[in-house]
N, C-alpha and C positions, 0 to 999 in steps of 0.2 A: 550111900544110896544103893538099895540090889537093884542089881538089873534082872530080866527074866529072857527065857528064852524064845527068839522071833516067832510070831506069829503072820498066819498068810493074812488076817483080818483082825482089826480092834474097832470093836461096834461099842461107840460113847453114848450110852443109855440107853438102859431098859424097859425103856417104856413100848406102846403100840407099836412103833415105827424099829424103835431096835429089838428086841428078842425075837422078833420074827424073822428077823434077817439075819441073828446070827446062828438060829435053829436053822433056816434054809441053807445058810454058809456051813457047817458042818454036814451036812444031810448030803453037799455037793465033795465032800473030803479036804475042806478049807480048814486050818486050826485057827480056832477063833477064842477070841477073848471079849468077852462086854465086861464093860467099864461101870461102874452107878453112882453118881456121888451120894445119893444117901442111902440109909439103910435097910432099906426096903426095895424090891425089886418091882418092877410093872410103870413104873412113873408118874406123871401127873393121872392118867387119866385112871388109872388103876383104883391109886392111890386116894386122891383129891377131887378124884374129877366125875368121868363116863360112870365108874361103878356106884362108889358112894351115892350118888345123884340118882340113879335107878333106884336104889336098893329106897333111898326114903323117898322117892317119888310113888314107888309099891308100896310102902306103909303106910304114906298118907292117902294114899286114895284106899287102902282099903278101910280106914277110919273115917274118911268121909262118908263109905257107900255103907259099914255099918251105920253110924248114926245119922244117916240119912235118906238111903235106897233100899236098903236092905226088905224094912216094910212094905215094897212095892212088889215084892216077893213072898209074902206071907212071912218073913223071918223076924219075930218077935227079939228083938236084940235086949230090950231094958239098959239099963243104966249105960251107954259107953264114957269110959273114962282113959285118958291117956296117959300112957307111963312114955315118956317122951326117953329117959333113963334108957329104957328098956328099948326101947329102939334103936337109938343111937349104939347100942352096944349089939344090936343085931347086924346094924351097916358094917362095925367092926372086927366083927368075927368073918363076913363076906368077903371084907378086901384080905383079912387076915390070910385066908385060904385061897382067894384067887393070887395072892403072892406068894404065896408055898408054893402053887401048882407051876406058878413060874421058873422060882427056880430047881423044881425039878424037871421039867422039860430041856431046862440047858442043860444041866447035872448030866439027864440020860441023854443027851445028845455030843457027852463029849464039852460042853462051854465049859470054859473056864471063867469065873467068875471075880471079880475085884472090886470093894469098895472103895470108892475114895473121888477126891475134885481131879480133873482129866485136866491135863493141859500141854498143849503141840509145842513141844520145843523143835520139833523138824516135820519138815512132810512124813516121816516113814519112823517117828518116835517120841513118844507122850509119858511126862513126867504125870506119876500119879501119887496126889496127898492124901496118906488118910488120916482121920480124926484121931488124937491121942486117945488118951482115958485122963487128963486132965493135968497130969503129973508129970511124965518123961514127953520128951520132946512127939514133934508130928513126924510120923514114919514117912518115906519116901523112895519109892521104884520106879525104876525106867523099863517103859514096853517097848520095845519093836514093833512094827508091822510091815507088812511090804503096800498094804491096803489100809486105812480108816473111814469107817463110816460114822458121820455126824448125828445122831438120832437123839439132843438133849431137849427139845420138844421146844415148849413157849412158858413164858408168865405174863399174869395180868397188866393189862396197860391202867396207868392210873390216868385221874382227869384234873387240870388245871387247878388249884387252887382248890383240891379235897385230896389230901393225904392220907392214902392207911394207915389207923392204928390200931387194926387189930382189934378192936373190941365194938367202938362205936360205930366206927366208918371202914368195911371189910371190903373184901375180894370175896367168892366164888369158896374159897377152902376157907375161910372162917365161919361163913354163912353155913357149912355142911355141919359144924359144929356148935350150933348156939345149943346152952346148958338151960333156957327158957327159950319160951313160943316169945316172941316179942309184941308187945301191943299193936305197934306201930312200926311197919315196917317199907320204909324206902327205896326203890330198885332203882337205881341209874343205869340204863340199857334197857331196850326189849327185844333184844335179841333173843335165840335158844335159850344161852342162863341164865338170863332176866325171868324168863318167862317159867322156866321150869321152876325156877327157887321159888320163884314167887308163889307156883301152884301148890310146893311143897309147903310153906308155911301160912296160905290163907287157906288150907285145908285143916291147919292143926290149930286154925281161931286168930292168928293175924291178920290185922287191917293193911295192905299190901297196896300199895302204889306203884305204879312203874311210870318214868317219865324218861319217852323216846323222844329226842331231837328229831328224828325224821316223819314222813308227814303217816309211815306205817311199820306196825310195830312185826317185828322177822322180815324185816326190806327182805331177802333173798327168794321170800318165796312168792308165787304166782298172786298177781294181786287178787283175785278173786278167791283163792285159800285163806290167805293173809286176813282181807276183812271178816271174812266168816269167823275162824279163829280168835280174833280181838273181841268181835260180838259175843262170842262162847264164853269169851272167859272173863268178859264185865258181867254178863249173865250170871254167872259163877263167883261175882265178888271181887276180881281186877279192879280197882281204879286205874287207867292206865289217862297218862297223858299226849297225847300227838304233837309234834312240832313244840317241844319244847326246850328251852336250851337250861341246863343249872350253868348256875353264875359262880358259887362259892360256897363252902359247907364249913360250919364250924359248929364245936363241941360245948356246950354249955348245961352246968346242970345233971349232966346225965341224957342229954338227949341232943338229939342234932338237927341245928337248924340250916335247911337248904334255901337258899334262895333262889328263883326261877323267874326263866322269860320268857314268854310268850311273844304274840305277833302285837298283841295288842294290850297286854301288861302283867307287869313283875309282881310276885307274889313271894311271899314265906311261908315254907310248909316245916312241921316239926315231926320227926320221927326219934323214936327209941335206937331204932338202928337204921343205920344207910348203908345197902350193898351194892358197890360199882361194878357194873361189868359189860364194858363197854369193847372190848373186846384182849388182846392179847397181843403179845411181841413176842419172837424167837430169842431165845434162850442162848445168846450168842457170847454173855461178860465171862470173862475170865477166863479163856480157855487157849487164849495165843492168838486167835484168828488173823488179825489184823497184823501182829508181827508177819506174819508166812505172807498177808498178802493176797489172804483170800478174797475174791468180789463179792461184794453186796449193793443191791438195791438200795441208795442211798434214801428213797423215800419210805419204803418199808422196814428195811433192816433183814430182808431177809438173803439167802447164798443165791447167788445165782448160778444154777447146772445147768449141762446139756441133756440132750436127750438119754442119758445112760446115769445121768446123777450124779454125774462128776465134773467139781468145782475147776476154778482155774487150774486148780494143781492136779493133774490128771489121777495120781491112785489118792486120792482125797474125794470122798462122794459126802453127800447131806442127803436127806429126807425128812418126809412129816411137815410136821410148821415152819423148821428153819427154812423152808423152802416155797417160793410161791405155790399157790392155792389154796383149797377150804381148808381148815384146822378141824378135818376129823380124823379118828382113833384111825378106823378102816384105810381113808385114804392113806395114812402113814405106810401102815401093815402092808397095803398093796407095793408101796415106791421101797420099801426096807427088803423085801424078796424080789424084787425088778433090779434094785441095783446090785444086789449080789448074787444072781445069774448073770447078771452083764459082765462084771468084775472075772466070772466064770468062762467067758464067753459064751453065752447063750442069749438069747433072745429075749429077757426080758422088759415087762414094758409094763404101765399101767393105765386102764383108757379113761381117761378123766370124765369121757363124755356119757359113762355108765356108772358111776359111782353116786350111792343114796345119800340122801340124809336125811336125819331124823330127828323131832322136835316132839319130847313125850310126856308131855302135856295131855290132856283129858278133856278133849279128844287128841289124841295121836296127831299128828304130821308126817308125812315120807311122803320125798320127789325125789325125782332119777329126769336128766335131762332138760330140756328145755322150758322156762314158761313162756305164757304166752305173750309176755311183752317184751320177753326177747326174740322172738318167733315175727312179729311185727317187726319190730325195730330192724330185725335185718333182711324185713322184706322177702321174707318163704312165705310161698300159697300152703296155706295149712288150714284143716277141720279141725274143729273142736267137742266134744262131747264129752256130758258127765249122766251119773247117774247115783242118785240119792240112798243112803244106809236107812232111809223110812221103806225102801221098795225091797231089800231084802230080808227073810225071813227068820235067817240066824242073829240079824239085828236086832229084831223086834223081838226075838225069844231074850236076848240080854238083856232089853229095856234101855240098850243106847243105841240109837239111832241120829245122834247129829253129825253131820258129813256128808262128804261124796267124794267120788272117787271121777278125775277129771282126765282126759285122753286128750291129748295134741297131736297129730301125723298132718307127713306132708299132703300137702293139697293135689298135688301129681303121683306121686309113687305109694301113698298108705303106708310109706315107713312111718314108724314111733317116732316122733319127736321129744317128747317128755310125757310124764305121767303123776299127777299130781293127787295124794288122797290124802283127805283129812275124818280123820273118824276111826272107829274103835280095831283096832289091830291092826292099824295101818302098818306100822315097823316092821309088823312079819309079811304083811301083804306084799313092800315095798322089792322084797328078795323075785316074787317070780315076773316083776315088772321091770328091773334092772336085767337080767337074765334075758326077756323078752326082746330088749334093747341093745343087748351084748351080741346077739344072735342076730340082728339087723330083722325083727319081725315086723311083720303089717297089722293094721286090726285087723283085717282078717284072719289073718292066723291064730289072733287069741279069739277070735269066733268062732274058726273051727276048730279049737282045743276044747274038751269038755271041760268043764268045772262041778266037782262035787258040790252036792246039795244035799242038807243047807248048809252055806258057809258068807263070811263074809265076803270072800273071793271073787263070788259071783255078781257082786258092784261092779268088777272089773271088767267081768267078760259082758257085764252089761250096757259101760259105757261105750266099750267097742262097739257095738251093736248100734249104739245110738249111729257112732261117725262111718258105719260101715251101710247100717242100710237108711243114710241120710241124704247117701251120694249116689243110690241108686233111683 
């Protein structure tokens, strides 16, 4: 077994949460190593996940608005037909390059790079396996570090009595790869990738179901988003189910039969394909944890850190999913450069209570902050105001106009509490409402900021307006 020589930092995955951290750990004069077990660099979300999932969410919506919108603009299209081939190898030429560009960023940063499975034989040294070529044995090196940081992300949680296998009954990465549109197609979840997969393939001619156990489907967001959004997108062709529970799935045929429960009764629905995604677990097997004696969250399974992102074991940190909160790319990104200026000693930090998210769907979704039944619930005097993408101008030149864009602050101070918009650019809108918030702003202050015209932007500075001269 070689040994290699000590490094100040070994960041275990390159995914959101690790390459960020080990490009800042260099940037600070740390010698750094990331670790990857496969062969590809960026991680799930790169790879399987955030990127793929855009990239055919952009293709299929613009194969919808050709053979469908496009005439509401004079643009004579004729015949649309899909080379579905031909797409799919456009998503893979995208993550292709955005993982090139990864590992040159480390390259010219000084990272030192390693593939292979990580695994902690001590707090401060990890055996690393990597794949033969089939023939000679599996190679194997011992790393030093005086620091480790945890960044191997999550995998799908599966459901009771529905097993993956890959073909009929998927996860989230096999759904990114179907070789046919499927007739019939099953969502178990309505969560974010319930919702998006879904929009991806009843836009390319699948009949699309989705069936949430809970009583609304993206629980997370402000109920008044939430139902507008489900309305949009049965509008749009969703069948979605509320308050339903799956019982059990099985494979017959060629086709999968789910059975389901209702409040008031069980049914059989058949689909071509069932995609579960209900949500994810931290990516914790294999790696030693539990020999060293790391803490975890016995109900979730995820690390427990302090405020600097270091586990029990003091120069042992985690971030991203392994660690409580939302499972997004960015919040990774954020807590992956917070723990290595800490490790630094400097100040780093990440404010949970400003970080977006995003559901890109058709219309968009992005909130930053509070909704408003959490705004109740914990009993803050707060206004509320929104204002409709039918009142702006740059809306109605696009010809999408369903949305609004919603304002929460408190009921004493006009701080921002949260900000809630659903409708057409919301994702890029969401950046100068999180900022707003970052900055501890009032509506007033997005009142007296100007906002170019025309833009969609100006929803925003409209809702202020509503909650600013409401309380006058």
């Amino acid at each position: 077994m070689a040994t290699k020589e000590r490094y100040d930092l070994a960041v275990i995955g390159s995914g959101p949460g690790g390459y960020p951290a080990a490009v800042r750990a260099a940037q600070l004069g740390l010698k750094t190593v990331c670790i990857e077990k496969s062969g590809q660099l960026g991680g799930v979300c790169l790879n399987s996940g955030c990127i793929p999932s855009k990239a055919l969410l952009d293709s299929s919506e613009l194969y919808h608005l050709a053979k469908h919108r496009m005439i509401e603009h004079g643009i004579q299209t004729g015949d649309v037909r899909l080379d579905l081939p031909a797409m799919m190898a456009r998503k893979a030429q995208i993550v292709e390059g955005l993982t090139r560009d990864v590992r040159q960023l480390l390259e010219r940063n000084r990272v030192d790079i390693v593939h292979g499975q990580a695994y902690l034989e001590a707090p401060d040294r990890i055996s690393v396996t990597r794949k033969g070529d089939g023939e000679g044995p599996q190679e194997k090196e011992t790393i030093s570090a005086t620091n480790i940081l945890l960044a191997t992300g999550s995998v799908p949680i599966s459901v009771p009595n529905i097993a993956f296998d890959g073909e009929r009954i998927v996860s989230s990465t096999e759904a990114l790869n179907f070789e046919s549109v499927p007739g019939r197609l099953g969502i178990v979840g309505g969560g974010y990738v319930g919702l998006e997969l879904g929009s991806v393939w009843q836009r390319l001619g699948a009949d699309v179901t989705v069936i949430e156990m809970l009583d609304q489907a993206a629980g997370l967001l402000d109920g008044q988003v939430a139902r507008t959004l489900s309305r949009l997108l049965k509008r749009q062709g969703l069948d979605i189910h509320l308050k339903t529970r799956v019982i059990d799935a099985s494979v017959k045929d060629g086709q999968v039969d789910v059975s389901l429960e209702t409040k008031k009764k069980s049914v059989t629905m058949g689909f071509d394909r069932l995609l579960v995604c209900v949500g994810r677990r931290p990516l914790v097997d294999g790696m030693g944890l539990g020999a060293l004696g790391i803490e975890k969250d016995p109900a979730t399974g995820r690390i427990i850190v302090d405020a600097s992102y270091r586990t029990n074991i003091p120069n042992l940190s985690a971030v991203g999913d392994m660690i409580p909160g939302p499972m997004l790319a960015h919040k990774a990104s954020a807590e992956g450069v917070a723990a290595v200026e800490c490790m630094a000693g400097l100040p780093g930090e990440a404010n949970y209570d400003t970080i977006p998210s995003v559901i890109y769907t058709a219309p968009e979704v992005a909130s930053v902050g509070l909704t408003q039944e959490t705004v109740k619930a914990r009993k803050i005097p707060f206004r509320a105001g929104s204002f409709p993408f039918t009142g702006t101008g740059r809306a109605r030149c696009l010809g999408d106009t369903d949305g609004f864009v919603k304002l929460i602050v408190h009921g004493k101070t006009d701080r921002i509490l949260g900000i809630h918009i659903i409708g057409p650019r919301a994702a890029d809108m969401i950046a100068e409402c999180a900022l707003a918030m970052e900055f501890g702003a009032s509506a007033e202050d997005i009142v007296r900021t100007v906002h170019a015209h025309p833009t969609f932007s100006e929803a925003f500075h409209e809702a202020a307006k509503t909650v600013v001269y409401s309380g006058k």
